[in-house]
C-alpha positions as CSV (number, residue, x, y, z in Angstrom):
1,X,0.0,0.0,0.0
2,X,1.1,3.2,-0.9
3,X,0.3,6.8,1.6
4,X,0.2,10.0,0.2
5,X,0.9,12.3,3.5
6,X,-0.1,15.8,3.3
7,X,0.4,19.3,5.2
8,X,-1.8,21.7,3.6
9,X,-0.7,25.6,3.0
10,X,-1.0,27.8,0.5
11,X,2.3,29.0,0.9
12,X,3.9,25.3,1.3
13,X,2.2,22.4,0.8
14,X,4.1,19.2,2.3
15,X,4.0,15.8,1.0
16,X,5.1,12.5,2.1
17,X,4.6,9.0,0.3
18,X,5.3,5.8,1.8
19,X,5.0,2.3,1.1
20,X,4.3,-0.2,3.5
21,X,4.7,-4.0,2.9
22,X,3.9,-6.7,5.7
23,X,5.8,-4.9,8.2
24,X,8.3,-2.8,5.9
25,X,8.1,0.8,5.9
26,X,10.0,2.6,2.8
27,X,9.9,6.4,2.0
28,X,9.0,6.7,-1.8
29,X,9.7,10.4,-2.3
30,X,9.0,13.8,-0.6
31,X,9.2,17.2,-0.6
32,X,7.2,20.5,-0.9
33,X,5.1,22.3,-3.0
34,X,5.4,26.2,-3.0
35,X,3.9,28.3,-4.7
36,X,4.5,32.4,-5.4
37,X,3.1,35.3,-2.9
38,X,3.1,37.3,-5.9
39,X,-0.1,35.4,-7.6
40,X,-3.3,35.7,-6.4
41,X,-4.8,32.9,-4.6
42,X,-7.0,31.6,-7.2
43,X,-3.9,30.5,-9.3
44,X,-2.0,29.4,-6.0
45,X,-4.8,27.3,-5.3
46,X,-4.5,26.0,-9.0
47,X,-1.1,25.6,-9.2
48,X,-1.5,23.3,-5.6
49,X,-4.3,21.2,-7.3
50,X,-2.1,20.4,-10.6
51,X,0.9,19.4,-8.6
52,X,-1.3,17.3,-6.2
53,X,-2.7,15.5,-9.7
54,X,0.9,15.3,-10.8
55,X,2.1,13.3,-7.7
56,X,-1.0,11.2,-7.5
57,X,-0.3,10.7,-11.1
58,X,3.8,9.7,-11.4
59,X,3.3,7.7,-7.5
60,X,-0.3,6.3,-7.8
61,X,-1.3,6.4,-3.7
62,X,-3.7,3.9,-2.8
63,X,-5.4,6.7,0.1
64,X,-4.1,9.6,1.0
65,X,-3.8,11.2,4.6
66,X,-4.2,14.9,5.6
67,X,-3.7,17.1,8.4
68,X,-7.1,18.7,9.3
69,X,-7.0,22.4,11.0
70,X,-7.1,22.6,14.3
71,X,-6.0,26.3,15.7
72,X,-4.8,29.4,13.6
73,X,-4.5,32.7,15.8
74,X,-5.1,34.1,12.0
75,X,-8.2,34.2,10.5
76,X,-7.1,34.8,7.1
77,X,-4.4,32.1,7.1
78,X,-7.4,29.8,8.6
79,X,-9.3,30.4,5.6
80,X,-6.4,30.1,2.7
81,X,-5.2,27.1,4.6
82,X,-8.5,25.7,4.3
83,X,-9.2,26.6,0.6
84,X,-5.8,24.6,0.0
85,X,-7.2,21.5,1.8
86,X,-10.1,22.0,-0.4
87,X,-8.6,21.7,-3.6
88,X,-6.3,18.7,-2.2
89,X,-9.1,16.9,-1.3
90,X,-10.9,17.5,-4.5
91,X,-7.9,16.3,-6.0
92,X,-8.0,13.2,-4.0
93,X,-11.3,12.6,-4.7
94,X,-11.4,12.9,-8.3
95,X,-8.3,10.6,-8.6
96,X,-10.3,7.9,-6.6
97,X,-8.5,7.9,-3.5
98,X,-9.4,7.4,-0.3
99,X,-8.6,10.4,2.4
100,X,-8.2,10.0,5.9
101,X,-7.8,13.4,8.0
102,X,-5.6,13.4,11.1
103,X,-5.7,16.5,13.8
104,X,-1.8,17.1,15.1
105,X,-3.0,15.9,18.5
106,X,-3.7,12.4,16.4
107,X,-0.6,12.6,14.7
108,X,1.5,13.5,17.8
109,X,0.1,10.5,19.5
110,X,0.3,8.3,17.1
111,X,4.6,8.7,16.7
112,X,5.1,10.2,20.1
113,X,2.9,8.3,22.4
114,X,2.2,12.4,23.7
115,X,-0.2,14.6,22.1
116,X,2.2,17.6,23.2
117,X,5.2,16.4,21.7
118,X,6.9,19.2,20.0
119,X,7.9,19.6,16.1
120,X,11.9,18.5,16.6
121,X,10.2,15.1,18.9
122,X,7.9,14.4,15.7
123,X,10.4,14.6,13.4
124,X,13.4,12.4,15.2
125,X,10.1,10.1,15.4
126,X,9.5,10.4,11.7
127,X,13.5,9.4,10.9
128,X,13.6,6.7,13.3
129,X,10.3,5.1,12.0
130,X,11.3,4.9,8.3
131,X,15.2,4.2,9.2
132,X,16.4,7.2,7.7
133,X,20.0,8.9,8.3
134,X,18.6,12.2,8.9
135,X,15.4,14.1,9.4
136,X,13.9,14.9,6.3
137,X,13.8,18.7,4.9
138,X,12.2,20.8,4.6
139,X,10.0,20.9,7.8
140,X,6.9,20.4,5.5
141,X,8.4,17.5,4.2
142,X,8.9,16.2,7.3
143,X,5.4,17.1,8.5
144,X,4.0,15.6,5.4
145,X,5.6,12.4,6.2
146,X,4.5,12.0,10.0
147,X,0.6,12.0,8.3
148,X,1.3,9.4,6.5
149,X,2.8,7.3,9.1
150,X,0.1,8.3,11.4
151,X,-2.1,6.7,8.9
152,X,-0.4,3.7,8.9
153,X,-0.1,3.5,12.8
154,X,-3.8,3.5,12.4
155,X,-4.3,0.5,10.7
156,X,-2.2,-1.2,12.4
157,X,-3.7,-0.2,15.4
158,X,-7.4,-1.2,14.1
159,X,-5.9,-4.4,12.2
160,X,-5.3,-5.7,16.6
């Protein structure tokens, strides 16, 4: 099986995919998407959606897991956030894959065992849990990746 991780922005988007067989974890690619603060938010939100397509296209995920919102002190980024997740999840859905929507609290958990964990906790977590030399950049990346682990924690967790 095959997880498409995702940390919604507008300004990054991260993604993770993994690859889990039996009891194997392998990290297929990751990385970030950006796009320009110079374009309006229409065409950011466009330019999210195609590259979304792109990777579902080249890495064909079998479901793909998402961070929902849980707190922004800003309203605005709250709501470009959310339009991001909106066209990610259209993406998703239009390429016929199954979503599964983590908050951080879930997500901290799920790697930490503590749903206070901080961001350097996650991420050792996320390079120890996929055997990796270092911790992946960028941050999104990273981020990205701990979804889609979370997702596979649970399964595993409702496969007991």
């Amino acid at each position: 099986m095959i997880i498409l991780g995702i940390d919604p922005g507008t300004a990054t988007t991260g993604y993770g995919l993994i690859e889990v067989e039996n009891d194997s974890l392998t990290v297929i690619n990751y990385g970030t998407i950006r796009t320009s603060p110079k374009d309006s938010i229409p065409i950011r939100l466009k330019d999210i959606f195609n590259d979304i397509n792109e990777l579902i296209e080249k890495f064909s995920p079998d479901v793909m897991s998402i961070e929902e919102l849980f707190f922004f002190k800003n309203a605005k980024t709250v709501i470009t956030v959310s339009e991001a997740r909106g066209v990610i999840l259209l993406s998703a859905i239009q390429n016929d894959l199954e979503i599964f929507e983590y908050t951080p609290l879930e997500i901290k958990l799920s790697l930490t065992g503590y749903g206070r964990a901080e961001k350097h906790e996650i991420q050792s977590s996320v390079k120890d849990f996929l055997s990796l030399e270092e911790i992946p950049k960028p941050d999104d990346a990273a981020d990205a990746l701990a979804v889609a682990l979370c997702h596979h924690q649970h399964i595993n967790s409702n496969m007991i």
